[in-house]
C-alpha positions as CSV (number, residue, x, y, z in Angstrom):
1,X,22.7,4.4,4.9
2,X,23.6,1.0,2.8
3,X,24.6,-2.1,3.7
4,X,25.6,-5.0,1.2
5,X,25.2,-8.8,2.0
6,X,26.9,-10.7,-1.1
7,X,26.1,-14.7,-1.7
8,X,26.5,-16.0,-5.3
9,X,23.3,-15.4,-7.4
10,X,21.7,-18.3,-8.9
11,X,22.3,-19.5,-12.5
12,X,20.2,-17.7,-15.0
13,X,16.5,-19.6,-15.2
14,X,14.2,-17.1,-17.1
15,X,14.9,-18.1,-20.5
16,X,11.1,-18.6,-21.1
17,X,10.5,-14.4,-20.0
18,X,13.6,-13.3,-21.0
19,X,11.9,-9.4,-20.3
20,X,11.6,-10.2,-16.8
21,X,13.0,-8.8,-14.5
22,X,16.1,-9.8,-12.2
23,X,16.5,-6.8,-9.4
24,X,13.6,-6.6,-6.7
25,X,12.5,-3.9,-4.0
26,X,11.6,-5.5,-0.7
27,X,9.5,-2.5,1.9
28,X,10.8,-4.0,5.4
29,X,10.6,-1.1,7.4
30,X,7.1,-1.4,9.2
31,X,6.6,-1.9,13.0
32,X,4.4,-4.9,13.4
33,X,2.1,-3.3,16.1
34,X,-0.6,-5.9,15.8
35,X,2.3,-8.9,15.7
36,X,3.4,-7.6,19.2
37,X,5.0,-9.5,20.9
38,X,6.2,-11.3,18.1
39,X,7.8,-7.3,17.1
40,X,8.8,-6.1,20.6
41,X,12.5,-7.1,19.3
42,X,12.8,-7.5,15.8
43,X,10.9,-6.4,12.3
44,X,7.8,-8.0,11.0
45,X,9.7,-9.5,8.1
46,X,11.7,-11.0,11.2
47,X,9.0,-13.0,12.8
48,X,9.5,-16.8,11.7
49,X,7.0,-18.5,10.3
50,X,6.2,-21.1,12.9
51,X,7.0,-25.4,11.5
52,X,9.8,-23.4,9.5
53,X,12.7,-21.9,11.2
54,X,12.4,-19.0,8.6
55,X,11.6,-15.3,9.1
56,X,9.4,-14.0,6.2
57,X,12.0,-12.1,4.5
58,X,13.8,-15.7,4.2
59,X,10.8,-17.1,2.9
60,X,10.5,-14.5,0.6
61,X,14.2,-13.8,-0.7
62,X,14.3,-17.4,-1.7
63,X,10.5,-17.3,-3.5
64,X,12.4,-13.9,-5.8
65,X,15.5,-16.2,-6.5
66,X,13.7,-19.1,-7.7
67,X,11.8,-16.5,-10.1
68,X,15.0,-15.4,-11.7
69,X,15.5,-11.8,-9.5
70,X,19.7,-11.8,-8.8
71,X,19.4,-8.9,-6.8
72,X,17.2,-7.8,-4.3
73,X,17.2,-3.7,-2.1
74,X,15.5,-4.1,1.0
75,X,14.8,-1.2,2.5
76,X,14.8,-1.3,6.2
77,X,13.8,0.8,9.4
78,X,12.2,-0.1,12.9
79,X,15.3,-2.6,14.2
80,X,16.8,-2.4,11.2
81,X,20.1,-4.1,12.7
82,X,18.5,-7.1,13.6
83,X,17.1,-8.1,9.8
84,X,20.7,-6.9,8.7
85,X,22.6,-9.1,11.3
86,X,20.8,-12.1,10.0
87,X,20.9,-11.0,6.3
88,X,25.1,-11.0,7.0
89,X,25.2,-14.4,8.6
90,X,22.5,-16.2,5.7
91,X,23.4,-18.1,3.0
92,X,21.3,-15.7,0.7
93,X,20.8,-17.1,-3.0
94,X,20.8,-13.8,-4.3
95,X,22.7,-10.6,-3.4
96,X,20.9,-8.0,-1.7
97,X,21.5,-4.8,-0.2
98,X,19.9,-2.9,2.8
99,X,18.8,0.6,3.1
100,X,17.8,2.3,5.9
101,X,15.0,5.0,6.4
102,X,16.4,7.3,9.1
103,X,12.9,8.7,9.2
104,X,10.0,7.1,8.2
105,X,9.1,7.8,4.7
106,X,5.6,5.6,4.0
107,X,5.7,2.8,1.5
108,X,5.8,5.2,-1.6
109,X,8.7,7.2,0.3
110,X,10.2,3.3,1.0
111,X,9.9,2.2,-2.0
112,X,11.4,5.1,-4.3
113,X,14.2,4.9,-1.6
114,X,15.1,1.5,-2.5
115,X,14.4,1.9,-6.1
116,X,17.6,4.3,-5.8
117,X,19.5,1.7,-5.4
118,X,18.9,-0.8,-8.0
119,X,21.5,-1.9,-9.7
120,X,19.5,-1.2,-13.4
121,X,17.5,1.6,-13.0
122,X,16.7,1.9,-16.9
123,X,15.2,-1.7,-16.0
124,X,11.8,-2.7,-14.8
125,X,11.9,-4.4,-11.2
126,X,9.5,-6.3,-9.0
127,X,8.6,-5.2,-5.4
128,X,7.0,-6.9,-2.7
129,X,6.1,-6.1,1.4
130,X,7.4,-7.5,3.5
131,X,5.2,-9.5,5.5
132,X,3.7,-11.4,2.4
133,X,4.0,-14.9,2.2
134,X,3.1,-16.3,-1.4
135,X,4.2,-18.3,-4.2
136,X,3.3,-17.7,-7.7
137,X,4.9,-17.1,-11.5
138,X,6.6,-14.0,-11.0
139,X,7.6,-14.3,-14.6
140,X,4.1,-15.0,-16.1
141,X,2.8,-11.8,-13.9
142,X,6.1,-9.4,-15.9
143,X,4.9,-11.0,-19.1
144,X,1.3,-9.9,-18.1
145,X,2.8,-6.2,-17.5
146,X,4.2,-6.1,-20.7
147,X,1.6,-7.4,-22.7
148,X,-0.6,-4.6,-21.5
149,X,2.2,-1.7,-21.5
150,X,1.3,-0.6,-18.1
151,X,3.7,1.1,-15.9
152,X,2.5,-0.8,-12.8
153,X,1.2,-4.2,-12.2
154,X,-0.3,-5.5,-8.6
155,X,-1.4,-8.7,-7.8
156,X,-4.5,-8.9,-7.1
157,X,-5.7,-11.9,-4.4
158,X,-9.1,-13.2,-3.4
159,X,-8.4,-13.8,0.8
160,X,-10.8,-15.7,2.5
161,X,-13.5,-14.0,4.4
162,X,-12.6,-14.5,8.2
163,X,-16.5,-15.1,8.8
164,X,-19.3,-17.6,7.6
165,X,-21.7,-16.4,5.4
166,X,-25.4,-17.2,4.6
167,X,-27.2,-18.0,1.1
168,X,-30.5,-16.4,1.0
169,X,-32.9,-16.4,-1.9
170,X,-35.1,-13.9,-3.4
171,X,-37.9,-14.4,-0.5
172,X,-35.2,-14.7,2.1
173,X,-35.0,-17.6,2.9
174,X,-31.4,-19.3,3.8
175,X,-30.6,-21.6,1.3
176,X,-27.0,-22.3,3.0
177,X,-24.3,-21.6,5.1
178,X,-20.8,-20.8,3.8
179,X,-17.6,-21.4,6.2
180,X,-15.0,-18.6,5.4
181,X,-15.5,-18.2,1.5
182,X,-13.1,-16.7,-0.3
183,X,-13.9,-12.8,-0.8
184,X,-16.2,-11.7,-3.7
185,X,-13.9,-8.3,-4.3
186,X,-9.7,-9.0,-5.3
187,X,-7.4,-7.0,-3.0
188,X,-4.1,-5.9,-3.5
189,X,-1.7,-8.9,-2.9
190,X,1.1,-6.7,-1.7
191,X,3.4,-7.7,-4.8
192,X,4.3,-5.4,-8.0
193,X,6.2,-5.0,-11.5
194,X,6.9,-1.2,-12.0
195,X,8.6,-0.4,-15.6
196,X,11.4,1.9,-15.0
197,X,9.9,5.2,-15.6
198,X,7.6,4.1,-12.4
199,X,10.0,5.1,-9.8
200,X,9.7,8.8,-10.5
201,X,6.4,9.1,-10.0
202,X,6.5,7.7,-6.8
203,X,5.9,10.5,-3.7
204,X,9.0,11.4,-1.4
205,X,6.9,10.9,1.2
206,X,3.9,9.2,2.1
207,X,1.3,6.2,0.4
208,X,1.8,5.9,-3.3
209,X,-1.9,3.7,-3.0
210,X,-3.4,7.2,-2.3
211,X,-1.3,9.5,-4.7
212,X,0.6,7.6,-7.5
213,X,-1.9,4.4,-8.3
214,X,-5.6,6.3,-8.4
215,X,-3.4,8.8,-11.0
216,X,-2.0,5.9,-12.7
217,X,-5.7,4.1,-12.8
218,X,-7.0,7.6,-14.2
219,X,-4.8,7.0,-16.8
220,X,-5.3,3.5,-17.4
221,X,-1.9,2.9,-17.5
222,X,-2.2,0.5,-14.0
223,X,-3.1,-3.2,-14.8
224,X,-4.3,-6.0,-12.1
225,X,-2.9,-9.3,-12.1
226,X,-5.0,-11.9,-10.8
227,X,-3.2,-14.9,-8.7
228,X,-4.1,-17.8,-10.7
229,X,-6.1,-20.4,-9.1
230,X,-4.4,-22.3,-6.2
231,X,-2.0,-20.0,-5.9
232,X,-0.7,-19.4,-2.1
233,X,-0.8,-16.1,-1.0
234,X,-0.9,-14.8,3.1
235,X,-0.6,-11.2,4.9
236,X,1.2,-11.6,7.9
237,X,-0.4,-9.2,10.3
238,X,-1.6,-10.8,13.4
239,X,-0.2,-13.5,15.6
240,X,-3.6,-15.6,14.2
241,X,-2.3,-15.1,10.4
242,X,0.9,-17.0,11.8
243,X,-1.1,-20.0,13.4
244,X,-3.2,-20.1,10.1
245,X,0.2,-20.3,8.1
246,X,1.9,-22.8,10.2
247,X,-1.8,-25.3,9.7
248,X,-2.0,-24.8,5.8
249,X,2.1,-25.4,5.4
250,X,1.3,-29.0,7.6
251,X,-1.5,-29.1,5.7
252,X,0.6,-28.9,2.2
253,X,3.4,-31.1,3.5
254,X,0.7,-34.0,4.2
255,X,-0.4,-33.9,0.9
């Protein structure tokens, strides 16, 4: 099942990365369980991001716009009439389309889905979940792709460890304490460039992270991108990850 949502796309602005791309795959479809109740009547990519008036999905529709993407596939499934009644009345700044999983298919399921409906499938695309809220160069991250001829590219972030740690020496003794440091291992930021000839690799069903990346990585053919410094990036998974995104956007807006 499709459904198209139509708005005027922006005016071309990727002049600088004329390779990247302009068409986008958004995975919507997840239930939210730890965002309850925040989910008991709408998708995660639903939930607003409080101080903003904004579901995630708005948040992030705009963020793929600004970055040059024209069209966008989200593909859709727990409530998926309620993120396609507000896609119909939103002034969108891009055109996107909605698919909807009648069953469950898994984010590697979701996403080669979605990728069916592209509007250039010869052409590479960007994907993103959809409870990530971040802003960084999209462009700079496809010209990062390219440069190493990989067929996938994921971010890669450094998320703050929820915990203070301690600074011990070699004779253990604690040299410091550390509130909340940013991790010491990158993790995948939830946001991807796939050249074209990725979408057929992808499973029907199930987790491409445990079937089409470790083969890809085998074959050194999948590149990490790190967010560069300063860069904001935030999972939306818990009703504490909201409160934490409201504080840093005051937080930015006081600056």
């Amino acid at each position: 099942m499709t459904d198209d949502h139509r708005s005027a796309p922006p005016a071309p602005s990727a002049a600088a990365f004329p390779a990247a791309p302009t068409q986008a795959a958004v995975l919507a479809g997840g239930q939210g369980s730890r965002l309850r109740p925040y989910t008991d009547d709408r998708p995660k990519p639903m939930v607003e991001i409080p101080g903003t008036g904004v579901p995630i999905i708005g948040h992030q529709l705009a963020w793929l716009a600004a970055e040059g993407v024209t069209d966008a596939v989200v593909s859709c499934g727990h409530l998926a009439g309620v993120l396609q009644e507000w896609l119909a009345g939103a002034r969108l700044p891009l055109r996107v389309t909605t698919v909807v999983e009648e069953e469950p298919l898994g984010r590697g399921g979701g996403l080669k889905y979605a990728a069916r409906h592209l509007p250039h499938p010869e052409g590479a695309w960007y994907a993103t979940n959809g409870d990530v809220w971040t802003r960084f160069s999209l462009r700079e991250m496809a010209a990062f792709h390219a440069e190493r001829d990989a067929v996938a590219t994921l971010a890669l972030a450094r998320p703050r460890i929820p915990w203070g740690v301690v600074e011990t020496n070699e004779f253990g003794q604690v040299l410091d304490f550390i509130e909340a440091p940013p991790s010491p291992y990158p993790v995948n930021a939830g946001v991807y460039v796939f050249s074209a000839e990725f979408a057929a690799l992808l499973p029907d069903l199930g987790d491409h992270e445990r079937t089409t990346f470790p083969r890809l990585a085998r074959e050194r053919r999948l590149a990490g991108y790190p967010l560069p410094q300063g860069a904001y990036w935030r999972a939306i998974d818990t009703a504490k990850d909201l409160s934490e995104a409201a504080r840093e956007l005051a937080e930015q807006k006081a600056v």
